[in-house]
C-alpha positions as CSV (number, residue, x, y, z in Angstrom):
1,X,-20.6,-30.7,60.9
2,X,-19.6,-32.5,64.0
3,X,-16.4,-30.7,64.9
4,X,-17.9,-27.2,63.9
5,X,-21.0,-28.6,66.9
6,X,-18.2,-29.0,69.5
7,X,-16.1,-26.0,68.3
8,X,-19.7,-23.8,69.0
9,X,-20.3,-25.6,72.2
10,X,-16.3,-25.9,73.6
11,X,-14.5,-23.7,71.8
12,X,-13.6,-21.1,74.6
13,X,-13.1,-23.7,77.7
14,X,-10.7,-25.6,74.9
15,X,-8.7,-22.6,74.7
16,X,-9.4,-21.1,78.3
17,X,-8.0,-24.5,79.7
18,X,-4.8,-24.5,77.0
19,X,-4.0,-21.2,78.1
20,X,-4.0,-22.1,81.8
21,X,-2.3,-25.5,81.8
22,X,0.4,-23.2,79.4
23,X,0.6,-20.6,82.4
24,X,0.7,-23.5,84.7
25,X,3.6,-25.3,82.8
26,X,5.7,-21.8,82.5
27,X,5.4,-20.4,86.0
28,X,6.3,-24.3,87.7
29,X,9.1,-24.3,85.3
30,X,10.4,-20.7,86.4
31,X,10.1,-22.4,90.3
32,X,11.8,-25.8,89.6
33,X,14.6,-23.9,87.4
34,X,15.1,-21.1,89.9
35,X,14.9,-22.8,92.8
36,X,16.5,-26.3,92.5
37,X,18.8,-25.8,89.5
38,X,19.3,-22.1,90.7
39,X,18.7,-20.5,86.8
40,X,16.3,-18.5,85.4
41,X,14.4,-19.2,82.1
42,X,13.9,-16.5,80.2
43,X,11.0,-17.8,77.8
44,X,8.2,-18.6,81.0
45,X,6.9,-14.7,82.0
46,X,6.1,-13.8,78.0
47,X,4.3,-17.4,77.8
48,X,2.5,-17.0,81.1
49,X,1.6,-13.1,80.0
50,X,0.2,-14.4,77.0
51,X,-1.3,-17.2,77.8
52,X,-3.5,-15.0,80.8
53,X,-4.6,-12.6,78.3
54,X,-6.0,-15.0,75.7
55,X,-7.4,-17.0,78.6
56,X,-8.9,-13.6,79.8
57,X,-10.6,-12.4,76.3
58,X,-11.8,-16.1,75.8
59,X,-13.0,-16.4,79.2
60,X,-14.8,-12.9,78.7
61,X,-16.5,-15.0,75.6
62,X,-17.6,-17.7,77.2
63,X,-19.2,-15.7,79.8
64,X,-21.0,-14.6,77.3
65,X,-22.3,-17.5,76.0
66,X,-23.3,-18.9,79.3
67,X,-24.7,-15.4,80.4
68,X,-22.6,-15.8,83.6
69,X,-21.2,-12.2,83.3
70,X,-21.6,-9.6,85.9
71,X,-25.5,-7.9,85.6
72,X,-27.7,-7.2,88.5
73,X,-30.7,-9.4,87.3
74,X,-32.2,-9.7,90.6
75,X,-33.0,-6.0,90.5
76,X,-34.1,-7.0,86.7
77,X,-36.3,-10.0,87.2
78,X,-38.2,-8.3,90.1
79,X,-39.3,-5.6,86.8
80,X,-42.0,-6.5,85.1
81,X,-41.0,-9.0,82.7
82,X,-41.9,-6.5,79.5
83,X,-40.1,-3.7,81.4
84,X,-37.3,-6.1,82.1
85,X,-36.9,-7.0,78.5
86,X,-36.5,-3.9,77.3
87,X,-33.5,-2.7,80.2
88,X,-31.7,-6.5,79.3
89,X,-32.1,-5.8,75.3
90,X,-31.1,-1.8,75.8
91,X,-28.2,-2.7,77.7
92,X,-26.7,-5.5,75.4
93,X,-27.6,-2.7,72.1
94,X,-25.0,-0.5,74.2
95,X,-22.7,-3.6,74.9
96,X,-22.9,-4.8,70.9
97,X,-22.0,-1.3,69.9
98,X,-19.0,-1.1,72.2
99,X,-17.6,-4.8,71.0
100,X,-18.0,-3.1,67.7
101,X,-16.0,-0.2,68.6
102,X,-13.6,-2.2,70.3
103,X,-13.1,-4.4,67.0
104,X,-12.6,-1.1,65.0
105,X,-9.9,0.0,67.5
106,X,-8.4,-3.2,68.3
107,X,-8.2,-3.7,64.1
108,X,-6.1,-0.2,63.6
109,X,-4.0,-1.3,66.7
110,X,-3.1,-4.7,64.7
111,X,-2.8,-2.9,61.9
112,X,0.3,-0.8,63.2
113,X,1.6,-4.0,64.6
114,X,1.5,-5.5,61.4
115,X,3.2,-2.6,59.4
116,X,5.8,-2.5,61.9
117,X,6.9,-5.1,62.9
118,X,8.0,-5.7,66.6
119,X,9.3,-9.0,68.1
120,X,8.8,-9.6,72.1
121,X,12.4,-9.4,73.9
122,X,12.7,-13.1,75.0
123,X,10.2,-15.4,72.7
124,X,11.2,-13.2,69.6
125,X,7.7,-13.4,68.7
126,X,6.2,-11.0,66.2
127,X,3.7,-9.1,68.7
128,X,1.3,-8.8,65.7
129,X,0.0,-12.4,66.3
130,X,-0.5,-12.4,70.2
131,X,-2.3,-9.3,69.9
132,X,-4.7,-10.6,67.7
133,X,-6.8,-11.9,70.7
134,X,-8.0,-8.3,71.1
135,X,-10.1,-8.6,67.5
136,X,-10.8,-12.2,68.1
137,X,-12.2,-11.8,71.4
138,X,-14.2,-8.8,71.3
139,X,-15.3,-10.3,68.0
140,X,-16.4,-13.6,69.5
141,X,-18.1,-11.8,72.7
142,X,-20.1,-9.8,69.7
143,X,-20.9,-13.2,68.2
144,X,-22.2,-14.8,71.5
145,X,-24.2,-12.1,71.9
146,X,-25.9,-12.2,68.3
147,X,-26.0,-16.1,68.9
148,X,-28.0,-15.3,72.4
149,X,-30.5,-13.4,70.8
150,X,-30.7,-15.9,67.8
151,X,-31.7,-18.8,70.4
152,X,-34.2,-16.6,72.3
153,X,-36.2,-15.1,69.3
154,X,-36.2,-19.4,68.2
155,X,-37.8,-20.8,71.7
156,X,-40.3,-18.0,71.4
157,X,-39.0,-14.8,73.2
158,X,-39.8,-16.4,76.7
159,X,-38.1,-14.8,79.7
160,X,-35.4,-12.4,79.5
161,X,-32.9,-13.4,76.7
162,X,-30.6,-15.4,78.2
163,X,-32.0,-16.1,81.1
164,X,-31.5,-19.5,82.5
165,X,-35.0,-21.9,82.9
166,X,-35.5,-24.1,85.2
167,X,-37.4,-27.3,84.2
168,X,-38.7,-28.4,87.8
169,X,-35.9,-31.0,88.9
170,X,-32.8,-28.7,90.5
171,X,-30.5,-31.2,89.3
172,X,-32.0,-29.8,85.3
173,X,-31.5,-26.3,84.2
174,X,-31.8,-25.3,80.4
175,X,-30.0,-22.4,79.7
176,X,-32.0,-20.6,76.8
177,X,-29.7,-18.9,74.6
């Protein structure tokens, strides 16, 4: 119960800090190698590439989570909070459908991948498994999402859903999910 508690709370910075100290390792490999032993390795831009886009889909869920993603909620919050309810909700029913889409269409895209097989050029990685992040992310943006509204319908329906409280010291915010 513990681990799946931190896997809910950490489980995109884990792999959103993985994938950057793997892009970090590759591209000051490539440096060192070309520069002071004057070779090229041929494994670092495939490792960096992947590495940026699970650290992008990941990233994309965590913003999520945290609600930090791009909205204009000044122009919200100075609605009428009922009014201002229903734009937030309306806009995340459009968002939730188009994860949902994006699943669909990212599932018949791995499903090619995994019919025919294609390996990358210098890892000789089967491309069906690094593409996978295109399910597992918009999958686990749809989640956050569900899990946003879950926490808000819990504490009451106070606020926007999402919306960050502050408690009356700066130094204390509660983000209600």
């Amino acid at each position: 119960m513990l681990i799946l508690r931190w896997l809910e709370r950490h489980l995109e910075e884990f792999v959103c800090c993985t994938c950057l100290v793997i892009i970090s390792v590759a591209v000051i490999s490539q440096v060192i190698a070309r520069y002071i032993f004057e070779m090229a390795l041929r494994w670092t831009e495939e490792t960096a590439a992947y590495a940026m886009v699970w650290a992008v889909y990941t990233g994309a869920a965590l913003c999520v989570r945290e609600r930090f993603h791009i909205r204009i909620m000044v122009a919200v919050q100075s609605l009428p909070t009922r009014f201002g309810k229903y734009i937030v909700i309306l806009a995340d029913i459009i968002w939730a459908l188009f994860c949902v889409f994006m699943i669909r269409v990212s599932w018949d895209y791995l499903y090619v991948f995994w019919r025919f097989t294609e390996t990358s050029p210098s890892l000789g990685v089967d491309q069906f498994y690094p593409q996978t992040i295109m399910v597992v992310g918009y999958t686990l943006m749809l989640l956050r999402l569900i899990q946003t509204y879950y926490f808000w319908m819990r504490d009451g329906k106070e606020g926007l859903p999402g919306e960050l409280k502050e408690t009356g010291d700066l130094d204390e915010i509660e983000v209600h999910k």
